[in-house]
C-alpha positions in Angstrom: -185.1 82.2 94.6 -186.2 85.4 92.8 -182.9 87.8 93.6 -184.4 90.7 91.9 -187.6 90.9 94.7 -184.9 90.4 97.5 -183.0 93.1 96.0 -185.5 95.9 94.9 -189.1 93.9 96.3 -190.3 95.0 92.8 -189.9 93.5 89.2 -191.0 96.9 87.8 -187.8 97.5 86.7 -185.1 95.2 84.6 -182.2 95.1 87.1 -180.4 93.8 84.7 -179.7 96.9 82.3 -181.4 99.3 83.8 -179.1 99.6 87.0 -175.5 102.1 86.2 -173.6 100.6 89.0 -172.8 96.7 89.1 -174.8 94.6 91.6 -173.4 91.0 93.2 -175.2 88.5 95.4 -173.0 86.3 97.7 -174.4 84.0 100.1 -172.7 83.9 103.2 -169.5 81.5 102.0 -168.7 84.0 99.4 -170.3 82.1 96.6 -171.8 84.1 93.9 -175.2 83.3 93.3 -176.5 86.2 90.5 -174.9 89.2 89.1 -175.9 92.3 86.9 -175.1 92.5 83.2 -172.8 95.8 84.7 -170.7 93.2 87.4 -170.4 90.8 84.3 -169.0 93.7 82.3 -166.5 95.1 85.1 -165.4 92.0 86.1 -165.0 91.2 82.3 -166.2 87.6 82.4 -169.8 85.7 81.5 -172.6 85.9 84.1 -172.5 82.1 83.7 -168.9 82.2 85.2 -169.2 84.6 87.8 -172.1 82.4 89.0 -170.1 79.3 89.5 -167.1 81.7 91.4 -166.4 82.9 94.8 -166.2 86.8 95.2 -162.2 85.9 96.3 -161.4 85.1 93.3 -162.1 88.4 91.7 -161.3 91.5 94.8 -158.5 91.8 97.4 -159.5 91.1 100.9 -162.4 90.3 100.3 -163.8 88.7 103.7 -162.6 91.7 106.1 -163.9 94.4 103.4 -167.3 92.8 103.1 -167.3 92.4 106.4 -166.4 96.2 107.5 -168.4 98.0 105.1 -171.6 96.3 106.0 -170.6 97.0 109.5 -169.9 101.2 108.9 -172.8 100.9 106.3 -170.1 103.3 104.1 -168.7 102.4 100.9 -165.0 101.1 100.8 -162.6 100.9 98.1 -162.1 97.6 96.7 -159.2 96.7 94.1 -159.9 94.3 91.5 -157.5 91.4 91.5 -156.9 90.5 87.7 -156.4 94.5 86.8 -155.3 98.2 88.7 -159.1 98.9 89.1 -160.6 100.5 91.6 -164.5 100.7 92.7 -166.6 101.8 95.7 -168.2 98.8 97.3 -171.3 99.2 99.3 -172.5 96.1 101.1 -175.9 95.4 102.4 -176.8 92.4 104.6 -179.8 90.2 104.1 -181.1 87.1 105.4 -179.8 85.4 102.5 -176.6 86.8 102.6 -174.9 89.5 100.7 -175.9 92.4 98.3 -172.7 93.9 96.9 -172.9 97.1 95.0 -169.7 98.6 93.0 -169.4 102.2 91.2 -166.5 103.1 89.3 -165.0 105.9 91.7 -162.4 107.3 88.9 -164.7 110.2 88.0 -165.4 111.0 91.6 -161.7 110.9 92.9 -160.9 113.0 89.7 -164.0 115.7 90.3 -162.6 115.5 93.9 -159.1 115.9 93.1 -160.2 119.4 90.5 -162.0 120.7 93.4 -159.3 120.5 96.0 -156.5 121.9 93.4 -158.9 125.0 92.8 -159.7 125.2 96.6 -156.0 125.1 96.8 -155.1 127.3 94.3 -157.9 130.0 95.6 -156.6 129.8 98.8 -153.2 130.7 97.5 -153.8 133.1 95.4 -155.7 135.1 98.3 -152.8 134.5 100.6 -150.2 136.1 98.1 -152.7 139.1 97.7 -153.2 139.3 101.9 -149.0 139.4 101.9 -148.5 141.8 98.8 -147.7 144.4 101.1 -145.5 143.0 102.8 -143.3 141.4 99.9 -143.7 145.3 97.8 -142.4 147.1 101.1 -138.6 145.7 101.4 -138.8 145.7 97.3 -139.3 149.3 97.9 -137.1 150.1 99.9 -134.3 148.7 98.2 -135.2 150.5 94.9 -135.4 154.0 96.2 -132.3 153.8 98.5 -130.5 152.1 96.0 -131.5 155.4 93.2 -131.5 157.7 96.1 -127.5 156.1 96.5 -127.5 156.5 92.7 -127.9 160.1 92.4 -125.4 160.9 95.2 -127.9 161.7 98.2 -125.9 159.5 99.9 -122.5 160.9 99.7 -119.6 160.5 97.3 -119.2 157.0 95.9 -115.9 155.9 94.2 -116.6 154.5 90.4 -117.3 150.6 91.0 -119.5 151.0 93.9 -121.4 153.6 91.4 -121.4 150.8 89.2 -122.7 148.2 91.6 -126.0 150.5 93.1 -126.9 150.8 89.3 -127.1 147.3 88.6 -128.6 146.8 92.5 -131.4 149.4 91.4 -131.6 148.3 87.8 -132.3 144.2 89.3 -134.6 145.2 92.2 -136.8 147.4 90.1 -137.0 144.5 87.8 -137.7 142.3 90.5 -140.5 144.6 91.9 -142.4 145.1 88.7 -142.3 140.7 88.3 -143.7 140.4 92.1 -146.2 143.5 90.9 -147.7 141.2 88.1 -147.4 138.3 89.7 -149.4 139.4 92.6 -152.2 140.8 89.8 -151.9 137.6 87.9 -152.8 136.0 91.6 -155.8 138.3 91.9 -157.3 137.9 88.7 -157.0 134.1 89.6 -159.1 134.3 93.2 -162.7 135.0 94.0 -161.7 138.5 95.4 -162.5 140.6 92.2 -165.9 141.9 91.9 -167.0 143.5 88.4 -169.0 146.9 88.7 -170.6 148.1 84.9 -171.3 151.5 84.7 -171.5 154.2 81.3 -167.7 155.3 80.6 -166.4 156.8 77.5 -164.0 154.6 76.2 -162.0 156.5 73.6 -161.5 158.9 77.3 -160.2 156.1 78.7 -157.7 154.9 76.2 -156.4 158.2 76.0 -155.8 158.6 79.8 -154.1 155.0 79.8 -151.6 156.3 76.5 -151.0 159.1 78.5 -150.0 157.5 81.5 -147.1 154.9 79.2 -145.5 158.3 78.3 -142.8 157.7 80.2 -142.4 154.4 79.1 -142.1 155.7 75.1 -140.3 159.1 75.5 -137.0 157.9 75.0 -138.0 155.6 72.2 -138.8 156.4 68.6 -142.4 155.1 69.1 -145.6 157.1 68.0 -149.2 155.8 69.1 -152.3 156.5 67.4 -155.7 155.6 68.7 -158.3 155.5 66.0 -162.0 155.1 66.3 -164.4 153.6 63.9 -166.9 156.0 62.0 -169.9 153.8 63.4 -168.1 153.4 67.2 -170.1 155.0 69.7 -167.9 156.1 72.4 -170.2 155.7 75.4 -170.3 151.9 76.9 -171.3 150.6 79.6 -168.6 148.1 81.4 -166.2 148.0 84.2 -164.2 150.8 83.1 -161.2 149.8 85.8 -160.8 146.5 84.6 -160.9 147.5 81.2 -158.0 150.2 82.1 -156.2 146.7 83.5 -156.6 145.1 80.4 -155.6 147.7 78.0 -153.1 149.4 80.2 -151.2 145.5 80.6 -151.4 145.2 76.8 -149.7 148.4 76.2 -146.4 147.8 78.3 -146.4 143.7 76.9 -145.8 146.2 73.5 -144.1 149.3 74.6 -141.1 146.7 76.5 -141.1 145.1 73.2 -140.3 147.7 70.5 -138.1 150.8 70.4 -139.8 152.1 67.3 -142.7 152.3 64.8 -146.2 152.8 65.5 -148.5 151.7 68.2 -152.0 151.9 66.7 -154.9 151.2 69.4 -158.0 150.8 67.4 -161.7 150.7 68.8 -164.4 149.6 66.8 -167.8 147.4 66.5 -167.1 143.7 65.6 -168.8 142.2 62.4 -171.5 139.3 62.9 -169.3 137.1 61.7 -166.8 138.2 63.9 -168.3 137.2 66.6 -169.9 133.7 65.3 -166.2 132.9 64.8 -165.2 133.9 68.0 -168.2 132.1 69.7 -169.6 134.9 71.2 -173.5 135.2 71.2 -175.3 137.7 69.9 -175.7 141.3 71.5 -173.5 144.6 71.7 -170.0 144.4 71.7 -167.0 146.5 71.7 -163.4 145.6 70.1 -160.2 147.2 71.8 -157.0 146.2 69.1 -153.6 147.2 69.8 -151.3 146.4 66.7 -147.1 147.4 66.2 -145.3 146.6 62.7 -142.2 146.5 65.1 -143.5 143.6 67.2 -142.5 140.8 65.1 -143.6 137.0 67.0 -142.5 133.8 65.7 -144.3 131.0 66.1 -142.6 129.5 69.0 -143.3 132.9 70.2 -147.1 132.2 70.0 -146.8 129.2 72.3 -148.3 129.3 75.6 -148.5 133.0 75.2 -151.3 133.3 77.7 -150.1 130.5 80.0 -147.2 131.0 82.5 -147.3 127.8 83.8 -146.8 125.6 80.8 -144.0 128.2 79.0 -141.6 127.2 81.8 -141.0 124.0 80.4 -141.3 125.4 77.0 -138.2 126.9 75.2 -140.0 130.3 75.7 -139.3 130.6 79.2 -137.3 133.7 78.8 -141.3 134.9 77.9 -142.8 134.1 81.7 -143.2 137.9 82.6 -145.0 138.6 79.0 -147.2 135.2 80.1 -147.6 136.6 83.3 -149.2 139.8 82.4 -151.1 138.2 79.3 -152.2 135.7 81.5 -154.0 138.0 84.1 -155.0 140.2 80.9 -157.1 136.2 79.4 -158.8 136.6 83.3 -159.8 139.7 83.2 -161.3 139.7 79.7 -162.7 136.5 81.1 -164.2 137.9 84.1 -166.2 140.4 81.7 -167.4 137.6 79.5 -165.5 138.7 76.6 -162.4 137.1 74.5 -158.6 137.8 73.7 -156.5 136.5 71.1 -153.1 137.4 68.8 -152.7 138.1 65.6 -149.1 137.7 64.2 -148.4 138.3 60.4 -144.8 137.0 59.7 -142.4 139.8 59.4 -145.5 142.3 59.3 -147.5 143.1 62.3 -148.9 141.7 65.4 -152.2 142.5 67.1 -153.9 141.9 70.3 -157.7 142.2 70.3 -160.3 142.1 73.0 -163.7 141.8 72.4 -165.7 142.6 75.3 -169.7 142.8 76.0 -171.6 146.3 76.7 -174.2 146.1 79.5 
């Protein structure tokens, strides 16, 4: 009996290599009668012993699972007997019996199983946006009663129960600027951002963004430059809001970290090279660097700077608001088609760049 004309009506093709999934033929008893160089390989036995075997001997259940899935005309999952293996089994009837196809269904369950964590994590990330609102407005409320209490609108207040509205204020406000980043962090994760380039002078912009920190740095001992290269043109065209995002989210990760020294925010052209090590294609670019020789990292520091979720079971965890912010900083450099990394010179300096595309 030719089994590759009942299986294909052609011998145009060499069924026995050329196929990707493994092919079985049973006769009605269960008994194999030929097999694919594939089944011989999945099975991990001779062709000449699978031939001389009953399909029993190899899957679970066999009977009732050959039985149902040429009945639903679907593919069922079949486990292997000898080994924790796993294949789709498709089963078409004939007059001579049975055609039994298996394909590995690890890479589909694992494509299925990325999709549905990103379909889950989309959906959550637009639900937190939906409900910033409402998680900002109690936040709120507890922060400006609490200073309102603070600065005696409230009437007199003996000395502990000053004491305690400070520290309530002093938490709360803390806790509203985490819930403030982590909301952004959740919308720089979800589908919801849309990127709109248009011509924007970008030394302007960097200037209104320093100027805006001000009261972050007044009480400190910090001075921050911004310095232009000779051959930076200071037109671009971009998204000029995301890019005041980026840079003014970079600013307070270094402004909350030092209480002195200079802040020097640099914009410039990248070399070639720069970018071919970067692995950024060729075209026009723009470089935003912000560097402090009072931000001193470690190395440990440099762990999972940019991820949140893997430095809280790293010994940085006291870093998750720094990862939070960095984190939505990577997505919206990312949603521009540009890159970010840190530079950290032991004891020296430490610089954040962005490179970013024009147009």
């Amino acid at each position: 009996m030719d089994f590759k004309k009942i299986l294909f009506k052609s011998t145009s093709i060499d069924v026995d290599k050329a196929l990707p999934d493994a092919v079985i033929f049973i006769n009605k008893d269960g008994k194999i009668q030929w097999v694919n160089d594939v089944a011989a390989e999945i099975f991990e036995t001779s062709k000449m012993h699978l031939m001389t075997s009953n399909i029993s001997d190899f899957i679970e259940n066999s009977n009732n699972l050959i039985t149902n899935a040429s009945i639903i005309n679907k593919p069922v999952i079949t486990k292997f007997l000898k080994k924790e293996m796993y294949y789709d089994m498709t089963v078409r009837v004939i007059e001579e019996g049975y055609v039994l196809d298996f394909r590995d269904t690890v890479q589909g369950i694992n494509e299925a199983a990325e999709n549905d964590v990103t379909e889950v994590n989309r959906e959550k990330n637009n639900f937190l946006i939906k409900l910033a609102g409402d998680i900002k407005s109690p936040l709120q409320s507890i922060v400006g009663f609490s200073q309102a209490m603070a600065d005696g609108l409230g009437g007199t207040m003996s000395e502990q129960q000053e004491k305690y509205i400070r520290i309530i204020n002093k938490n709360s406000s803390e806790l509203m600027y985490f819930m403030s980043k982590l909301i952004e962090l959740s919308a720089t994760e979800s589908d919801m951002k849309r990127v709109e380039k248009k011509p924007f002078d970008a030394h302007a912009l960097v200037t209104s963004v320093v100027k805006f920190n001000e009261q972050l740095y007044k009480d400190k001992d910090v001075k921050i430059t911004i310095k232009s290269d000779e051959d930076y043109k200071k037109m671009i065209s971009s998204d000029n809001e995301i890019i005041k995002n980026i840079l003014q989210d970079l600013l307070e990760v270094v402004l909350k970290s030092v209480d002195m020294g200079e802040v020097l925010i640099t914009l410039s052209t990248p070399k070639e090279e720069e970018l071919v090590s970067k692995g950024l294609n060729n075209g026009n670019y723009t470089k935003f660097s912000l560097s402090s020789s009072a931000l001193l990292l470690s190395e440990s520091d440099l762990e999972c700077m940019f991820d949140p979720y893997r430095i809280l079971d790293s010994v940085n965890r006291k870093n998750v608001l720094r990862a939070i912010v960095l984190a939505s900083v990577k997505n919206l450099v990312q949603s521009l088609g540009g890159i970010v990394w840190v530079e950290s010179q032991i004891l020296k300096s430490t610089s954040f760049n962005v490179i970013i595309p024009e147009g």
